[in-house]
C-alpha positions in Angstrom: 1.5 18.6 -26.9 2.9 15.8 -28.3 1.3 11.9 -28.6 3.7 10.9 -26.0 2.2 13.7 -23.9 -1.2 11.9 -24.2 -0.1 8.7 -21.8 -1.8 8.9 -18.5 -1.0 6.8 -15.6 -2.9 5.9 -12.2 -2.2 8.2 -9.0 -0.4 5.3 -6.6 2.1 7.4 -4.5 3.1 11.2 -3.6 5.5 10.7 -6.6 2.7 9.7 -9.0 0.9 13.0 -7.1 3.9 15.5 -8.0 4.1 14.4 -11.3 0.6 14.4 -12.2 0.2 18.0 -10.2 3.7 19.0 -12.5 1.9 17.9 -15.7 -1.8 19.5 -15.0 0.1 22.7 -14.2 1.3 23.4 -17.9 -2.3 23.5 -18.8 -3.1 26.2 -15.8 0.1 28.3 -17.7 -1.2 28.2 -21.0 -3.1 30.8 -22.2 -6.1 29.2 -22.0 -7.5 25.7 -21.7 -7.9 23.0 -24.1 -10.5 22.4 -26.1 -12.5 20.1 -24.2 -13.1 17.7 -27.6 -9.3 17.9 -28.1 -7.0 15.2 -27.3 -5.0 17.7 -25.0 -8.5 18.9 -23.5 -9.2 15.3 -22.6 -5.8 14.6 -20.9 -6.5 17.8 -18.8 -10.2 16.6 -18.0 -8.5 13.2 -17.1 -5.4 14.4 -15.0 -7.8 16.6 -13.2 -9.7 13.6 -11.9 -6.7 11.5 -11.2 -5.7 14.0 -8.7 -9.0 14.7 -7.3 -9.1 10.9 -6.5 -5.7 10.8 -5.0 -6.3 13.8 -3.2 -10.2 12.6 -1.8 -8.3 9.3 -0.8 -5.2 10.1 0.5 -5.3 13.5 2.0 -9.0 13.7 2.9 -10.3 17.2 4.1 -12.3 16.4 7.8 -15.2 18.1 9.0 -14.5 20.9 11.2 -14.1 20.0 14.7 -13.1 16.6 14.3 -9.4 17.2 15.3 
Protein backbone atom coordinates (compact mmCIF):
# COMPACT_ATOMS: atom_id res chain seq x y z
CA UNK A 1 0.00 0.00 0.00
CA UNK A 2 1.31 3.07 -0.83
CA UNK A 3 1.52 6.60 1.45
CA UNK A 4 -1.16 7.97 -0.67
CA UNK A 5 -3.11 4.88 0.17
CA UNK A 6 -2.93 5.94 3.88
CA UNK A 7 -5.32 9.28 3.43
CA UNK A 8 -8.63 8.69 5.00
CA UNK A 9 -11.63 10.76 4.67
CA UNK A 10 -15.02 11.25 6.64
CA UNK A 11 -18.18 9.02 5.57
CA UNK A 12 -20.63 12.16 4.34
CA UNK A 13 -22.70 10.58 1.42
CA UNK A 14 -23.56 7.02 -0.23
CA UNK A 15 -20.53 8.00 -2.54
CA UNK A 16 -18.12 8.55 0.40
CA UNK A 17 -19.95 4.95 1.53
CA UNK A 18 -19.01 2.99 -1.85
CA UNK A 19 -15.76 4.27 -1.88
CA UNK A 20 -14.82 3.57 1.65
CA UNK A 21 -16.75 -0.04 1.27
CA UNK A 22 -14.42 -0.36 -2.38
CA UNK A 23 -11.26 0.47 -0.30
CA UNK A 24 -11.91 -1.81 2.99
CA UNK A 25 -12.60 -4.57 0.56
CA UNK A 26 -8.88 -4.96 -0.76
CA UNK A 27 -8.05 -5.74 2.74
CA UNK A 28 -10.97 -8.58 2.98
CA UNK A 29 -9.02 -9.99 -0.52
CA UNK A 30 -5.73 -10.07 0.75
CA UNK A 31 -4.47 -13.02 2.10
CA UNK A 32 -4.64 -11.94 5.37
CA UNK A 33 -5.05 -8.84 7.41
CA UNK A 34 -2.75 -6.21 8.33
CA UNK A 35 -0.78 -6.07 10.97
CA UNK A 36 -2.66 -4.26 13.38
CA UNK A 37 0.61 -1.87 14.51
CA UNK A 38 1.20 -1.39 10.71
CA UNK A 39 0.28 1.75 8.94
CA UNK A 40 -1.91 -0.42 6.50
CA UNK A 41 -3.47 -2.27 9.72
CA UNK A 42 -4.38 1.12 11.10
CA UNK A 43 -6.11 2.40 7.85
CA UNK A 44 -8.10 -0.97 7.90
CA UNK A 45 -9.00 -0.48 11.77
CA UNK A 46 -9.97 3.14 10.81
CA UNK A 47 -12.01 2.50 7.52
CA UNK A 48 -13.81 -0.16 9.39
CA UNK A 49 -15.13 2.44 11.88
CA UNK A 50 -15.87 4.97 9.32
CA UNK A 51 -18.37 2.68 7.83
CA UNK A 52 -19.72 1.36 10.98
CA UNK A 53 -20.61 5.02 11.78
CA UNK A 54 -22.14 5.70 8.41
CA UNK A 55 -23.79 2.64 8.47
CA UNK A 56 -25.23 3.03 12.51
CA UNK A 57 -26.30 6.57 11.32
CA UNK A 58 -27.63 6.39 8.12
CA UNK A 59 -29.05 3.03 7.56
CA UNK A 60 -29.91 2.13 11.07
CA UNK A 61 -31.08 -1.62 11.73
CA UNK A 62 -34.79 -1.29 13.78
CA UNK A 63 -35.96 -3.62 16.37
CA UNK A 64 -38.04 -6.25 15.12
CA UNK A 65 -41.52 -5.40 14.90
CA UNK A 66 -41.29 -1.79 14.53
CA UNK A 67 -42.22 -1.74 10.73
Amino acid sequence: MSKTDLNLRPIRDEADHQAALQRVEAFFDAPEEPDPQSDEGAVFEALVTLIEAYERKHQPVLPRGTI
